[in-house]
N, C-alpha and C positions, 0 to 999 in steps of 0.2 A: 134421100130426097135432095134433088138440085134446087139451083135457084129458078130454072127454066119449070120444074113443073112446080115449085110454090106459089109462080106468079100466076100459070093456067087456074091454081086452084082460089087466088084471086079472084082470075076473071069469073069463074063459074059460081062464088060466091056474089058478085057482082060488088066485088071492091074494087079498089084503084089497083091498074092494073102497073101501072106507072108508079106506083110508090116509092118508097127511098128501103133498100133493103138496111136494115142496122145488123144482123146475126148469123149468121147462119150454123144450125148445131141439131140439137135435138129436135127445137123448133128454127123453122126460118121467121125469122122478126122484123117486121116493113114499120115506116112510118106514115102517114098518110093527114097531113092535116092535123086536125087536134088528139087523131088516134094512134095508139099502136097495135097492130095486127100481128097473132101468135100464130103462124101453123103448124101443127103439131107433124112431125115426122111420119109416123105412122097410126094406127085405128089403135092399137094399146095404149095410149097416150091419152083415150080420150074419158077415162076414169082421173088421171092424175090432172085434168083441163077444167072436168066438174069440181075436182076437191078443192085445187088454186083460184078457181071463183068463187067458192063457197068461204074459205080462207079469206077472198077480199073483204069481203060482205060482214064476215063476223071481229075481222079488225074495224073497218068503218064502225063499225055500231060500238063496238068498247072504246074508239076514240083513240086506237094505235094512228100515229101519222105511216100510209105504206099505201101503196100505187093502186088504184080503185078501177074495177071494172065498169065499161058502158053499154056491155049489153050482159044479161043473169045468168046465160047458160051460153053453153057451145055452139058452132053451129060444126055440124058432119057434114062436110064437103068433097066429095070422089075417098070417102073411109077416113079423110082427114078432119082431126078438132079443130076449128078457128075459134080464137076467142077474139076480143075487140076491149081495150083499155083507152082507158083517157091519157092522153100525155104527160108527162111532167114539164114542165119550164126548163131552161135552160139552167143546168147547175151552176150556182155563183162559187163555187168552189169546189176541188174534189174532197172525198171521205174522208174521216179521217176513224183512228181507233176507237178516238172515244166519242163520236155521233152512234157507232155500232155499240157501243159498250149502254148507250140512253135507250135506245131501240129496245136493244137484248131486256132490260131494265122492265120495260114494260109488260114486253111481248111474256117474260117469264112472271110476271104479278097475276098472269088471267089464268083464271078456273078453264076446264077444258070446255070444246063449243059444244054444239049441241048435235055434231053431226062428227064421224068415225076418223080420225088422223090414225095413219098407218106410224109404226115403229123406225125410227130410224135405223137402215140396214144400210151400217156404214160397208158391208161385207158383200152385199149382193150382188155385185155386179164384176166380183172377183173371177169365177167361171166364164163369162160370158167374154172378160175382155184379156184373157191368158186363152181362147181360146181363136179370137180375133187374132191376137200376134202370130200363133200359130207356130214353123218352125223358125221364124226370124228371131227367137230370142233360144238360149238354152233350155232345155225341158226341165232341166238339174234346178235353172232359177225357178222353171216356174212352179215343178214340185215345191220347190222351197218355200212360196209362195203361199200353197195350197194348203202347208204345212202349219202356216203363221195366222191362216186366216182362222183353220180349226181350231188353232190353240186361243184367238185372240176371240173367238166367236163365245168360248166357250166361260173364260175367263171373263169378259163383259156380261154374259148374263148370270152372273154372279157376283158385282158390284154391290157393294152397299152405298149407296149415293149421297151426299155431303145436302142439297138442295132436293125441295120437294119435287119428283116428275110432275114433268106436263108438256103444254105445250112449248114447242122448240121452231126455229128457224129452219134448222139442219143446215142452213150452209153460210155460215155467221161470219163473211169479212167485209171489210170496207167497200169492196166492191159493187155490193148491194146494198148499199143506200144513197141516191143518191139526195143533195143537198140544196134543196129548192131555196125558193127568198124567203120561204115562211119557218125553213129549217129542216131535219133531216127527215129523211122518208124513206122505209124501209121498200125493196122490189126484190122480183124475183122469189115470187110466194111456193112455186111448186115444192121445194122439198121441204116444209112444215109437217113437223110429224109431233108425235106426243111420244117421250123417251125421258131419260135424263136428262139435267137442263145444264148438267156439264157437257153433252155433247156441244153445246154453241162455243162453251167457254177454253176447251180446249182446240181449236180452229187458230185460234187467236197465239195459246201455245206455241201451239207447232210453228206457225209462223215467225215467231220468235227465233227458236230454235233453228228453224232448218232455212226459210224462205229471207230472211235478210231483214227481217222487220227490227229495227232500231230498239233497244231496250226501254229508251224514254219512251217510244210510241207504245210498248207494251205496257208502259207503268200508267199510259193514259186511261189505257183502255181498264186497267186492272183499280183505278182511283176513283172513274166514272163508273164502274157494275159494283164497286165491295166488297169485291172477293179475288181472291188470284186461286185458281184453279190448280195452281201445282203445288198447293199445300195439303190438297188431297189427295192419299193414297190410292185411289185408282185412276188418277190421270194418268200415271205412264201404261195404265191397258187401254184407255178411250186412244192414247196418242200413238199406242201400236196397231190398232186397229187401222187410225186412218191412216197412218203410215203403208202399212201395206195394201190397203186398198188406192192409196196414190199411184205406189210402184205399177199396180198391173195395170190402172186405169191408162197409163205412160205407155206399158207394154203394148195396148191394140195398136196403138199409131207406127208401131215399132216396120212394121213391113215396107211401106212407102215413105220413111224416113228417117234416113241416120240419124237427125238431130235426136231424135226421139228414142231412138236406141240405145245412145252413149248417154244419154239422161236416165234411162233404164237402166242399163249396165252402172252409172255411178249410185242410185236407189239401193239398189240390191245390193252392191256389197259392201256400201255403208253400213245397213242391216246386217248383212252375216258379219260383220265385223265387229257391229255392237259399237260403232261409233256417231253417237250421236250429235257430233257438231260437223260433218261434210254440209257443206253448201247443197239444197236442192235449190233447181230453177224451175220457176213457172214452166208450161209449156200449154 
């Protein structure tokens, strides 16, 4: 989906068709006044559009601070989910580790809601985006790949887990909260699953490790939740898991862009090298 038919699907919903785009990815993401407008990519998407309102709905009520919907349900427009939120203010500052670390704090205190959160499948989408890249990467990586996800799929569902499951964020970094006048507010509800509630806490992790995050900033986050996650023996299977599900996720972009490739290529054989301090970059 472009931006030229997200805004048709504007119009046909009878929103602003002028809006301010903010995203463009899975969903296209408009701003409109005091709203923001989600259109979901495609009609699959519009199971995980009811579960991320029902999500808002059931933090509202337990008094989580996280981004509130303004209208209850979706609206199906040309096979597409629009959803419709209230704005936030303008951030008086960006994230920090440990505003995520208060969030996480909460969010993991709640008994499950009263309606079905799916399993966090940090692995699913391993197939789907080694299949995207296609032959612009080696087949050899992405066997390799294929190889890390069975072993790492298998190995996680066989955790004994340090914190009681429940419900979880599924994608626990700074970059999802943002930090209103009244304080932090958790967004970006879609991947809320009910799993281990080390999956938030190893995010954080990794970041450490691989993404450049400053050690002080990890000892923030690790000071404000009360627990540091890599003192638990099965963090290095949650942290290979999203490990290699980063790499292939790198891989789909890999066809129409070198950047993306040599980001690839350094992923992997970091991995087969079994050296865990190379630098990864965002992308």
């Amino acid at each position: 989906m472009d931006e030229a038919t997200a805004r048709d699907i504007l119009r046909t919903a009878g929103l602003a068709k002028d809006a301010e785009l903010l995203a463009l990815g899975e969903n296209a993401v408009f701003a409109d006044g005091g709203l923001v407008i989600k259109v979901g990519r495609a009609p699959e998407l519009l199971e995980r559009a009811e579960r991320e309102l029902s999500v808002a709905g059931w933090l509202a009520d337990a008094g989580v601070p996280a981004v509130r919907a303004a209208e209850p349900a979706p609206r199906l427009v040309d096979g597409h989910p629009v959803t419709l939120w209230h704005r936030l203010p303008e951030a008086v500052r960006p994230a920090g580790p440990a505003d995520l670390a208060a969030l996480l704090r909460s969010v993991h205190a709640l008994p499950a809601p009263d309606f079905t959160l799916p399993r966090r499948e940090l692995l699913g989408g391993v197939e789907r985006w080694l299949r995207l890249a296609g032959d612009a990467i080696d087949p050899a990586d992405a066997d390799y790949l294929r190889e890390r996800r069975d072993g790492f799929a298998s190995a996680a569902a066989a955790l004994t887990p340090r914190l009681p499951p429940g419900p979880i964020h599924g994608d626990a970094l700074p970059r999802n909260v943002h930090i209103a006048p009244e304080g932090p507010v958790l967004v970006d509800l879609e991947t809320f699953s009910s799993d281990l509630r080390e999956h938030d806490l190893v995010v954080m992790a990794l970041s450490r490790d691989r993404y450049g995050l400053a050690p002080q900033a990890y000892d923030s986050f690790v000071g404000t939740y009360g627990w540091d996650v890599r003192e638990w023996e099965g963090c290095a299977v949650l942290r290979g898991a999203r490990e290699t599900a980063s790499c292939a996720w790198v891989a789909q972009h890999a066809p129409a862009n070198p950047r993306a490739l040599d980001e690839f290529r350094r992923r992997v054989a970091s991995l087969r090298e079994n050296d865990a301090g190379v630098r990864w970059y965002p992308f």
